[in-house]
C-alpha positions in Angstrom: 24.9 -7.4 -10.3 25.4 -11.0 -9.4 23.4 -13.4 -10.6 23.1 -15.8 -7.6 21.3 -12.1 -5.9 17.9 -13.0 -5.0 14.9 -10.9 -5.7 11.7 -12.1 -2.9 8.5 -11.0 -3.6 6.6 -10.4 -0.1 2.8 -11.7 -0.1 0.3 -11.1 2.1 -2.8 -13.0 2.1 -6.0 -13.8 3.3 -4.2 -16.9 5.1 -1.0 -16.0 5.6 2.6 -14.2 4.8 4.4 -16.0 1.4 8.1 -15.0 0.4 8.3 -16.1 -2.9 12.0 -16.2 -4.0 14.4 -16.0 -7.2 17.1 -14.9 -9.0 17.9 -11.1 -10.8 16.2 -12.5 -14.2 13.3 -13.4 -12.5 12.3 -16.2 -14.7 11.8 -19.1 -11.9 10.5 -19.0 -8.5 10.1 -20.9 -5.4 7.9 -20.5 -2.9 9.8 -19.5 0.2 9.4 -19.2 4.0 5.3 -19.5 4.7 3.7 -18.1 7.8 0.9 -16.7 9.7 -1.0 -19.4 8.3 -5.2 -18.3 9.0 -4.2 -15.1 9.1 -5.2 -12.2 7.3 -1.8 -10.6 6.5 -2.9 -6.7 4.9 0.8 -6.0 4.0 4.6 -7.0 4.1 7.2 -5.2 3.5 11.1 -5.2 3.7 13.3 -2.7 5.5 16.0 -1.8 3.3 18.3 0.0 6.2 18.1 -3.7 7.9 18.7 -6.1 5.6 17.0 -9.6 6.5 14.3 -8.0 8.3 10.7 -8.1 6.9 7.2 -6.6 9.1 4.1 -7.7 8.6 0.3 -6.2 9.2 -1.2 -9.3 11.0 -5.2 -9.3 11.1 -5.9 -12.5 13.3 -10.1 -12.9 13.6 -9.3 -14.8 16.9 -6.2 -12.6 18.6 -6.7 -9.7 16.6 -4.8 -7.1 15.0 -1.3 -7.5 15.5 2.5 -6.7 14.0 5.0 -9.4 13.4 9.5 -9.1 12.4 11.6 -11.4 10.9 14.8 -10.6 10.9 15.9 -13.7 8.6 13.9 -12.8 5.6 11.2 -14.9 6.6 12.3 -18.0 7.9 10.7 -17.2 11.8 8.9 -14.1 13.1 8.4 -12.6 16.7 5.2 -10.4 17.4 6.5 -6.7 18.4 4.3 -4.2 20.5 1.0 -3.5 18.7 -0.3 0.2 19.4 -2.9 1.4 21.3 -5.4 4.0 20.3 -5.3 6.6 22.5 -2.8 8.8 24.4 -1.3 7.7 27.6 -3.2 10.3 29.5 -5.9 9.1 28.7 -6.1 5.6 28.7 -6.8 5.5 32.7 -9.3 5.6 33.8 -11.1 3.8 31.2 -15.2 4.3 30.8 -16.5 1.2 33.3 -19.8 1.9 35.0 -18.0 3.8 38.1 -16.8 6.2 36.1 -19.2 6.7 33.2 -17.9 9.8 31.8 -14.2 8.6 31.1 -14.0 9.0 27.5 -14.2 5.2 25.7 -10.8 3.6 23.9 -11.6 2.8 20.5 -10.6 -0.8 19.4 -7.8 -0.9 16.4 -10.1 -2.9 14.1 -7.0 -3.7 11.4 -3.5 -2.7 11.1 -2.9 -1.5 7.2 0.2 -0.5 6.2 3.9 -0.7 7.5 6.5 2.1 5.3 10.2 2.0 7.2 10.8 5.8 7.6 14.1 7.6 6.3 17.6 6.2 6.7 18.3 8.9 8.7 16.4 7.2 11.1 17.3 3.4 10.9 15.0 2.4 13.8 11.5 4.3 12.7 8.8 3.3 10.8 5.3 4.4 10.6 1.8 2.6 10.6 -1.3 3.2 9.0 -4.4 1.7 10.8 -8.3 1.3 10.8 -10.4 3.5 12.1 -8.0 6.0 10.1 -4.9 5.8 12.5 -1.2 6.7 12.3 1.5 5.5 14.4 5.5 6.2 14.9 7.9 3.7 16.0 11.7 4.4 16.8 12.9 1.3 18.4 11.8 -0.6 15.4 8.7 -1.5 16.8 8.9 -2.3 20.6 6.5 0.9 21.3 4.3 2.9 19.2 3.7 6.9 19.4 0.1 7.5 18.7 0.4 10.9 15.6 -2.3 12.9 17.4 -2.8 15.4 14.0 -4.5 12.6 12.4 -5.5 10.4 15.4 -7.4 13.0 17.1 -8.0 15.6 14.0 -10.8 17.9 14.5 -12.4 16.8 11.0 -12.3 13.2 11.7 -16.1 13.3 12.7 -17.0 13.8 9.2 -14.8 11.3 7.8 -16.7 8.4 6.5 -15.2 4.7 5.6 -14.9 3.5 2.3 -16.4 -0.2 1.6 -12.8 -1.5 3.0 -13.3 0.6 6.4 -11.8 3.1 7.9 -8.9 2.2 6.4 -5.2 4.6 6.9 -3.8 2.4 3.8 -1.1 5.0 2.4 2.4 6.4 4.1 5.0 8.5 1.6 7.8 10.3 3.0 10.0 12.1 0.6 13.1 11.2 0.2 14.7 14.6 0.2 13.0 15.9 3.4 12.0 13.3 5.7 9.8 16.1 7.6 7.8 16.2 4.1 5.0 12.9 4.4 2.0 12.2 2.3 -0.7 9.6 3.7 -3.9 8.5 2.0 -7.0 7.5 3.9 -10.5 6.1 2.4 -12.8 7.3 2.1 -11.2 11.2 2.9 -8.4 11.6 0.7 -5.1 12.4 0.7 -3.1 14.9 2.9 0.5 16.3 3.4 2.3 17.0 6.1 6.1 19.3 6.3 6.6 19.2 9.9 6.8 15.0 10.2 3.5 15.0 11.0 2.6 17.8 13.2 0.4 19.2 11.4 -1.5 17.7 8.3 -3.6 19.5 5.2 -5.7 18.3 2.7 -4.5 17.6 -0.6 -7.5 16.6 -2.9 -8.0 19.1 -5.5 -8.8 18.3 -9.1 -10.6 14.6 -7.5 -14.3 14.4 -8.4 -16.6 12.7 -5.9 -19.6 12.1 -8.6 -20.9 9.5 -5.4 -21.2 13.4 -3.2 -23.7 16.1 -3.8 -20.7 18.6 -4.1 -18.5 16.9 -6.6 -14.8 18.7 -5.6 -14.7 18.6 -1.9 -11.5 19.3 -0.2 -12.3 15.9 1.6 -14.6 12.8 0.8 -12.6 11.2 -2.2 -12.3 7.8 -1.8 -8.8 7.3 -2.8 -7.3 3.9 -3.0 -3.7 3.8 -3.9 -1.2 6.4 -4.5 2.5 5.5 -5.5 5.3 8.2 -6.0 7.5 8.8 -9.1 11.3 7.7 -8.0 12.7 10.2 -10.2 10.4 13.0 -9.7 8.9 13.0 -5.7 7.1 16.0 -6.6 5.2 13.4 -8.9 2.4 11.3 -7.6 0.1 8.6 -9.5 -3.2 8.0 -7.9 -5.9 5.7 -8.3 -9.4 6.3 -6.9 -12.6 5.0 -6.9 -13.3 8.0 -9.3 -11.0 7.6 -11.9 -7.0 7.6 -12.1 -4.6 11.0 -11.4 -1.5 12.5 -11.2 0.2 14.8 -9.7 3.0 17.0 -10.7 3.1 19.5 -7.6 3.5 17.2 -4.4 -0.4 16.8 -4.7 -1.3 20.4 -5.0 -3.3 20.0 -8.0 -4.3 16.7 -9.5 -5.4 16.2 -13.0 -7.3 13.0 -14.4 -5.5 10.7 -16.6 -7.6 7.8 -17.2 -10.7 9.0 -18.9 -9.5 7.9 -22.2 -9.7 3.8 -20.6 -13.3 4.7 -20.4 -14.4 2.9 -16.9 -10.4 4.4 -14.7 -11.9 2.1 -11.9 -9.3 0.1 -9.8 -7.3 -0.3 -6.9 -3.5 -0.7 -6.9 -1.0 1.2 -8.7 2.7 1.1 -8.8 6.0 3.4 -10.4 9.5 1.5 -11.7 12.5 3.0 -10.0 14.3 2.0 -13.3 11.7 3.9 -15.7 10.7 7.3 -14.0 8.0 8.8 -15.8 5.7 5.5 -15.7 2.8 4.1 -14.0 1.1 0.8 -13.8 -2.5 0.6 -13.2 -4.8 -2.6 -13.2 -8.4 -1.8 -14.6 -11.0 -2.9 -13.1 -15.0 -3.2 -13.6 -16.3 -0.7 -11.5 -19.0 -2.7 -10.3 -17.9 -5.9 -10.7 -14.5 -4.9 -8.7 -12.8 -7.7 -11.7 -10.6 -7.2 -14.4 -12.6 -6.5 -17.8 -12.6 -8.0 -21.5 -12.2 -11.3 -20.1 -8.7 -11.3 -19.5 -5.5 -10.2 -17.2 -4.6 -6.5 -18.6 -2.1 -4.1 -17.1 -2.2 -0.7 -18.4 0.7 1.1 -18.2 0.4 5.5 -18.4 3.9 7.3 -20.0 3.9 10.4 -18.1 6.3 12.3 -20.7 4.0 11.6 -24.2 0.7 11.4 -22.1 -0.1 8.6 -23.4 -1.3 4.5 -22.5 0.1 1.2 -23.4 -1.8 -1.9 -22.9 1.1 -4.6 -21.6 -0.2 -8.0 -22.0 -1.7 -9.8 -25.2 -4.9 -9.7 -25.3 -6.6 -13.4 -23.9 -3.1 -14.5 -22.4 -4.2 -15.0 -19.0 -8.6 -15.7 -19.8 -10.6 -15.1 -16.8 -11.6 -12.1 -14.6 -9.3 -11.6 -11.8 -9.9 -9.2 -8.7 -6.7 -7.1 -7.7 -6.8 -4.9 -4.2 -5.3 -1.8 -3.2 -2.0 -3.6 -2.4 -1.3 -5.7 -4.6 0.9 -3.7 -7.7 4.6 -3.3 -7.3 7.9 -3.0 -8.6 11.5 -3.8 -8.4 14.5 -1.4 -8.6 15.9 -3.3 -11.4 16.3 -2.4 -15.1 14.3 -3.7 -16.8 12.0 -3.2 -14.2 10.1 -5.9 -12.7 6.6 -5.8 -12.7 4.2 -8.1 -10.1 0.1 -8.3 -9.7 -1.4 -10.6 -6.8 -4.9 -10.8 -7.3 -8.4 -11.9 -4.6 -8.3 -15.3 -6.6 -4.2 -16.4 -5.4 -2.6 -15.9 -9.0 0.7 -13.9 -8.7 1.5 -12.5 -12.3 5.4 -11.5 -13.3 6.7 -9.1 -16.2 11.3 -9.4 -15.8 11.0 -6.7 -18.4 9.1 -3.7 -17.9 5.8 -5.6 -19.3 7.0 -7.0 -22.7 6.6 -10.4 -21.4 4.7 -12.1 -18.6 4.0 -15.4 -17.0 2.2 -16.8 -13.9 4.2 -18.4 -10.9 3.3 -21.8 -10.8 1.6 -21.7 -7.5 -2.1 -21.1 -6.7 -1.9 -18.8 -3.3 -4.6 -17.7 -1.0 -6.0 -14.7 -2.5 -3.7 -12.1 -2.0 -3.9 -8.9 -0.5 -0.8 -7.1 -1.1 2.8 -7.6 -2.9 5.9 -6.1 -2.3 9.4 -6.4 -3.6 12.5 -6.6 -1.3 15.6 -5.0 -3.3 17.8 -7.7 -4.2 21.1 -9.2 -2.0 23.3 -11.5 -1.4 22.6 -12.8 1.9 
């Protein structure tokens, strides 16, 4: 791999969209292309199948929800079509006083998540949406197809928010069968679909709810991040407000991992494409919603001896630092790269798989999500 490749690692914040870029050893950084500056930017993410071109979950508190492209890695960005929330048939008429029984549109109070769908299909991508919504594109976002299954699903009047909202914050779609997709909603769970979205069931079992009288509902878990194993997509890692899980059976069962951390509270968690097997979680005070023992800790669960490492030296990075749902990722280099953004604007960087770790040398808005675009030469 060349050296002069550049790895950018996407930010979004609560004022604005960073691209923060460097070099495959990933020792020194500069702060790239900035935009969306006020903005609350939920996610950013890179399309792999178009190189250059980066979307990003716009939350404006003046124009309001919104979904911007760049297709020069940054440098501009044009707003696309931002989807409505209800079927064409039935968004006229719309409930006025002369016709009082016209059902109401609801408002799309944020846009979540952006995941680029398959290669097979270069021009689709799917987003995730509050109050739990799901949308299809495929003309790279000049319309949006409203996914009725979960839009209008006939549980969705017992599905309550978690403290975020009614946040869709999770799209998977396997790479082997693009009609096989996982999403994860709070505070409801997680659910597959194998028929691109037809149809969806709930895939919760093995979560405790210890915040619901019945403790192992089929819905009601407040999950907050699930990430998939790149070797193994029939393995999931999942981190909920309950504890941390995984998956070995494309969520069929899952099975709690984190007890022996004591308090498995958090948000984010992340798998290396160059280390199958692994998972990164960020422990966090379950009440205080901040990292504990005073310091920056990454804790990292080895799915093959069952066991957890503890990745940065104890009192390295002092302070307690909030991380959200969001903002854990990974490269697809070996070593693997490891990033953290947390609420207070620190972005934290391990080049090698969490041996070593250092702080770019920027203090950000706090950030809401990171992502990593694969490295290239343009």
């Amino acid at each position: 791999m060349a050296r002069n490749e550049k790895v950018r690692i996407l930010l979004g914040t609560r004022k604005g969209t960073y691209v923060v870029e460097g070099d495959v050893r990933r020792k020194r950084w500069k702060v790239g292309p900035v935009a969306h500056g006020g903005s609350d930017i939920y996610h950013v993410v890179a399309d792999p199948r178009h190189p250059g071109d980066l979307y990003a979950a716009v939350n404006d508190s003046f124009w309001g929800p919104m979904v911007q492209r760049s297709d020069n890695w940054g440098k501009t960005w044009k707003e696309v079509a931002t989807p409505l929330t209800q079927p064409k048939k039935q968004r006229e008429p719309q409930f006025n006083d002369a016709n009082p029984t016209a059902p109401p549109i609801r408002p799309l109070m944020n846009v979540w998540h952006i995941e680029p769908g398959p290669s097979s299909a270069p021009d689709t991508l799917y987003l995730g949406a509050d109050p739990h919504l799901l949308f299809r594109t495929t003309d790279r976002g000049a319309s949006w197809e409203p996914i009725e299954s979960i839009n209008h699903h006939p549980d969705k009047k017992n599905w309550s928010p978690g403290a975020g909202g009614h946040c869709l914050h999770t799209i998977l779609l396997d790479p082997r069968d693009p009609q096989r997709m996982y999403i994860g909603l709070s505070a409801v769970g997680t659910f597959r679909s194998e028929d691109g979205g037809a149809t969806w069931v709930p895939r919760n079992k093995g979560v405790n709810t210890p915040f619901l009288p019945e403790k192992y509902p089929e819905t009601g878990q407040c999950v907050h991040h699930v990430a998939v194993d790149a070797a193994d997509p029939d393995t999931f890692y999942r981190q909920d407000h309950s504890g941390m899980y995984v998956s070995h059976d494309r969520m069929d069962h899952w099975t709690r991992i984190g007890r022996p951390l004591g308090d498995d509270f958090g948000f984010g968690v992340a798998s290396p494409a160059s280390d199958p097997g692994k998972a990164y979680f960020v422990r966090l005070s379950g009440r205080a919603r901040v990292t504990r023992d005073g310091h920056f800790q990454v804790n990292e669960w080895n799915d093959r001896t069952h066991k957890w490492r503890k990745l940065v030296r104890p009192g390295a990075f002092p302070g307690h630092f909030g991380v959200q749902r969001e903002g854990v990722a990974t490269d697809t280099l070996s070593p693997a790269g490891i990033y953290v953004g947390t609420t207070t604007g620190e972005l934290f960087v391990s080049p090698d798989a969490g041996k070593t770790w250092s702080q770019v040398p920027f203090q950000f808005p706090g950030i809401h999500s990171v992502s990593v675009a694969s490295p290239s030469g343009k």
